[in-house]
C-alpha positions in Angstrom: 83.3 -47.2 -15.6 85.0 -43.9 -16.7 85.0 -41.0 -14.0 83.3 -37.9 -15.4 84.7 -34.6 -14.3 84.0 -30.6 -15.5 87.0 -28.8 -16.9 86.9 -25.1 -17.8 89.2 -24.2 -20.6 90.8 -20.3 -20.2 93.3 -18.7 -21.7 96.0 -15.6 -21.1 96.9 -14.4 -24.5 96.4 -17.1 -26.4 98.5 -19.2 -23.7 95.7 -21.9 -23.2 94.9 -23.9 -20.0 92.5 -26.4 -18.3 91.4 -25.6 -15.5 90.6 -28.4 -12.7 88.9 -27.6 -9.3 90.1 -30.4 -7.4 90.0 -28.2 -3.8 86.8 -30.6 -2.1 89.1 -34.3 -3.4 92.6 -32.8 -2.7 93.9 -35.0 -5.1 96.6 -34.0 -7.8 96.7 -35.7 -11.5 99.4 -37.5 -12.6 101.6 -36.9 -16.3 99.5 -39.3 -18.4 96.3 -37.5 -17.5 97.9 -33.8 -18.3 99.2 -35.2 -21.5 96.1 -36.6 -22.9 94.4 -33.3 -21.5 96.5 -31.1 -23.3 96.6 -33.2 -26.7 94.8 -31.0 -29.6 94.1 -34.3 -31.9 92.7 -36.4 -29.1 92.4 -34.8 -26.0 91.0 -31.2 -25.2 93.7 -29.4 -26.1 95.8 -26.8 -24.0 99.6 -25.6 -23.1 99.0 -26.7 -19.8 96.9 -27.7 -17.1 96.0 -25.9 -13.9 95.2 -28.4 -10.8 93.7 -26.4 -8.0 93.9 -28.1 -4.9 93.1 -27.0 -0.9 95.1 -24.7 0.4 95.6 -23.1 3.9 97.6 -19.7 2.6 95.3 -19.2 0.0 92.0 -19.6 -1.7 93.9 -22.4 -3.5 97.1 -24.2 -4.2 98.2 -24.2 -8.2 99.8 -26.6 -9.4 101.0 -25.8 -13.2 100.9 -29.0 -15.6 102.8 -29.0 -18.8 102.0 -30.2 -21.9 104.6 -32.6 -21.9 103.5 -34.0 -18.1 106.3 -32.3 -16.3 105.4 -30.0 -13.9 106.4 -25.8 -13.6 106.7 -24.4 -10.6 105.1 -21.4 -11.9 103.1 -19.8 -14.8 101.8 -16.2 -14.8 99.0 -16.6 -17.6 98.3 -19.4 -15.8 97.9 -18.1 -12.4 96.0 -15.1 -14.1 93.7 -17.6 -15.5 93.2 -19.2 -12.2 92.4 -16.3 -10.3 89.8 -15.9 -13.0 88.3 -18.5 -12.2 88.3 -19.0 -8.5 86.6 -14.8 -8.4 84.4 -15.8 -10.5 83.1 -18.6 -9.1 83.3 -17.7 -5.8 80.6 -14.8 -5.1 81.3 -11.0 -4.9 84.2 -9.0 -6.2 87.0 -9.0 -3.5 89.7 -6.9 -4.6 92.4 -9.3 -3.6 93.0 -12.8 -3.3 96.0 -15.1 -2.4 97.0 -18.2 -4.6 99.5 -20.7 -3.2 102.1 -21.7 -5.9 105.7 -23.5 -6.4 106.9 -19.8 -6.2 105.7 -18.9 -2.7 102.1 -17.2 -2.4 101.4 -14.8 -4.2 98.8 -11.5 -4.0 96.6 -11.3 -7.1 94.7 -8.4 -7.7 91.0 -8.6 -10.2 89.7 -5.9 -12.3 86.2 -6.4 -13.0 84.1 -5.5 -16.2 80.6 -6.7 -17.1 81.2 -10.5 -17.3 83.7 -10.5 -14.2 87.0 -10.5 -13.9 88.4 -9.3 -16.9 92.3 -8.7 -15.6 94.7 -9.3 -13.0 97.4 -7.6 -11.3 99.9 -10.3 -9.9 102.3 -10.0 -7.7 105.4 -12.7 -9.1 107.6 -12.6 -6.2 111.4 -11.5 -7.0 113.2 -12.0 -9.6 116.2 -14.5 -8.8 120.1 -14.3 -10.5 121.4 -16.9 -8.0 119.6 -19.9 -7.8 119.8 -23.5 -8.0 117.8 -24.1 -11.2 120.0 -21.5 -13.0 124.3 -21.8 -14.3 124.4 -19.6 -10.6 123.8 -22.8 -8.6 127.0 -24.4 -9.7 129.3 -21.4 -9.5 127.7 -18.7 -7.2 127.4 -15.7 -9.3 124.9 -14.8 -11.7 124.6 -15.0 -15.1 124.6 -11.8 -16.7 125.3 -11.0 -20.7 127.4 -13.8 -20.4 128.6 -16.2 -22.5 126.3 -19.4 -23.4 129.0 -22.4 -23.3 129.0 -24.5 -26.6 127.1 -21.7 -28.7 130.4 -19.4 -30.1 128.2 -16.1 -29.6 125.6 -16.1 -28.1 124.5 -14.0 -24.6 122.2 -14.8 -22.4 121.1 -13.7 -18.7 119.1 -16.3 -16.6 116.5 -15.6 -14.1 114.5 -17.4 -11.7 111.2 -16.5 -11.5 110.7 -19.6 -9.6 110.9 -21.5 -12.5 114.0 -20.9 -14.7 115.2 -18.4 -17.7 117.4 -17.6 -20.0 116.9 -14.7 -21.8 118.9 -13.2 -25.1 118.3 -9.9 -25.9 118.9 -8.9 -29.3 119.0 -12.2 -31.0 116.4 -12.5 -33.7 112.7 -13.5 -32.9 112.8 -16.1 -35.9 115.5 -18.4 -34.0 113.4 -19.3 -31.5 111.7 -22.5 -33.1 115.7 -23.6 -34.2 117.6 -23.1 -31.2 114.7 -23.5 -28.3 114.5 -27.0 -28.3 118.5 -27.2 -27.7 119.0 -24.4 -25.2 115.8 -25.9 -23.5 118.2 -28.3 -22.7 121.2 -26.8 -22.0 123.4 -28.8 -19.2 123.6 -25.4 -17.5 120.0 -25.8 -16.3 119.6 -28.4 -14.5 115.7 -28.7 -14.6 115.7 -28.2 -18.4 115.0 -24.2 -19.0 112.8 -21.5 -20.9 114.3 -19.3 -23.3 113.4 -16.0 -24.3 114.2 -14.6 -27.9 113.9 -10.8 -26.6 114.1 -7.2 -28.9 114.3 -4.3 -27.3 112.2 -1.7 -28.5 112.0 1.8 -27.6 109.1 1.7 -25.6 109.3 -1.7 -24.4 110.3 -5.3 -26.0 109.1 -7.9 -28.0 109.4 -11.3 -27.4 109.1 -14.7 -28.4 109.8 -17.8 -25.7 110.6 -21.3 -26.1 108.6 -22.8 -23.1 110.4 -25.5 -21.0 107.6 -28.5 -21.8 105.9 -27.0 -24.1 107.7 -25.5 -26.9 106.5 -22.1 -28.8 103.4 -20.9 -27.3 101.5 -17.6 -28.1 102.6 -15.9 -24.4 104.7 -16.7 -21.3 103.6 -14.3 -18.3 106.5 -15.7 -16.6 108.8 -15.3 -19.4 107.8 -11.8 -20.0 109.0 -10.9 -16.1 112.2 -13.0 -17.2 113.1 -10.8 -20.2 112.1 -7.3 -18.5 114.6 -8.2 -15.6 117.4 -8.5 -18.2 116.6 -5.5 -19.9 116.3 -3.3 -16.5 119.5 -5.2 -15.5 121.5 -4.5 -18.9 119.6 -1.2 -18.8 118.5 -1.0 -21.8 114.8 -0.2 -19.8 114.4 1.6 -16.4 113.4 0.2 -13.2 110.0 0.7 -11.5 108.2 1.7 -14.5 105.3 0.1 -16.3 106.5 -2.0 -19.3 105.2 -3.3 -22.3 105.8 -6.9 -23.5 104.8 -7.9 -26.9 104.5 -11.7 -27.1 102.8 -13.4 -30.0 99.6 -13.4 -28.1 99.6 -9.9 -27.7 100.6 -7.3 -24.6 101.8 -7.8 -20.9 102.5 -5.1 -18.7 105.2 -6.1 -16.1 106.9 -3.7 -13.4 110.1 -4.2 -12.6 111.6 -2.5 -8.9 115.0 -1.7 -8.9 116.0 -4.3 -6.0 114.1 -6.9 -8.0 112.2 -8.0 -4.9 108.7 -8.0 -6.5 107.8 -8.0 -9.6 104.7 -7.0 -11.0 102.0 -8.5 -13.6 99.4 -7.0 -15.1 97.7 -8.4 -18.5 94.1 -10.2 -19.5 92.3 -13.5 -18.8 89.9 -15.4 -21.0 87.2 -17.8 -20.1 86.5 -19.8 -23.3 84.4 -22.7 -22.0 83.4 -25.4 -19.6 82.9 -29.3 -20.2 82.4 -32.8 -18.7 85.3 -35.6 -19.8 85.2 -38.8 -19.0 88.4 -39.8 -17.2 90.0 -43.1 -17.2 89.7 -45.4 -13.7 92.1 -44.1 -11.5 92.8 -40.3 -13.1 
């Protein structure tokens, strides 16, 4: 007999999600299930799906599934999308709520219209150059405009933002679908890596990313805090100043302090709609 569960389908931008409140069971799904979750032929249909399971930090602990069954450590349309959720399904309007992720906890702030939450405020946690996901946990020193081994020139700068980055700034929007799936790859990274494909505009940048499990999607909160770190870093933007990032799903807003300890999210979330699936024995 198949288990029936609700799902609630959100998305940040375009960057789509299933959301599953798991907090009373406490228990996680496995790949297969996110897989056939996230297929658009014969599943539901989504870049990823968002487990929400007990937590004692927070009002709940995330856990980001990709597409592909491999898990992020962190997602900011995702986590957007989750605080959606949990405030509006929760009662009242508190003007701050704490979500436990792969990336520490973070502080989420909701702005409110007419049919609840309508945007959040997130804080991402710092922005990382030496880490052991990155080139930096093999040698030391970060990775700055440097050189990407085995590609005769190209740059790249890689940042952790929990999960991993590498970001090329001024390299043409269009390569991202040819040289993605490769630099997803790179031996570099060694938990495979997301690649931003960044121009830098006067006012701001414009981006399109490669996600690690996922492949081109229509935004990348985490990417977008990835690629306004390099510029700031290269700068080519200033420090502590309200961005704009341009991703195919439209506009972010991401703060960037100068000591990179905490950087800042601010951009929309989207409840589309909610469901019942019928879940294999054992999912």
């Amino acid at each position: 007999m198949a288990e029936r569960e609700r799902i609630f389908k959100y998305h940040g931008l375009g960057n789509d999600f299933v959301v599953l409140d798991r907090r009373q069971s406490g228990v996680d799904i496995d790949a297969e299930t996110s897989r056939w979750m996230c297929d658009r032929r014969r599943g539901i249909g989504a870049d990823g799906v968002l487990a929400l399971l007990p937590s004692t930090a927070g009002l709940a602990r995330m856990v980001v599934h990709n597409s592909d069954g491999s898990i992020a450590e962190m997602c900011g349309n995702g986590l957007r999308c989750a605080v959606k959720y949990l405030v509006d399904h929760a009662g009242g309007r508190p003007e701050r709520i704490l979500v436990e992720t792969g990336a520490g906890v973070l502080a989420c702030v909701p702005t409110y219209d007419a049919h609840g939450a309508a945007e959040v405020d997130v804080s991402m946690g710092p922005a990382r150059l030496v880490a052991s996901n990155l080139p930096s946990g093999a040698t030391g020193q970060p990775f700055l405009q440097a050189s990407v081994p085995g590609h005769s020139g190209l740059h790249g700068t890689a940042v952790s933002m929990g999960n991993p980055h590498l970001v090329l700034l001024d390299r043409p929007l269009d390569e991202a679908e040819r040289l993605g799936p490769t630099l997803e790859r790179h031996p570099s990274f060694p938990d495979r890596t997301n690649v931003e494909f960044v121009r830098v505009d006067p006012d701001g940048l414009t981006v399109v990313v490669w996600e690690r499990g996922c492949g081109l999607t229509q935004a990348c909160g985490t990417g977008a805090c990835a690629s306004a770190t390099a510029a700031v870093l290269a700068k080519r933007l200033p420090a502590d100043a309200w961005l704009r990032v341009t991703l195919p799903g439209g506009d972010l807003q991401i703060r960037v302090p100068a000591d990179l300890s905490d950087i800042r999210l601010r951009g929309p979330a989207t409840f589309v709609f909610e469901g019942v699936v019928a879940l294999p024995a054992g999912r």
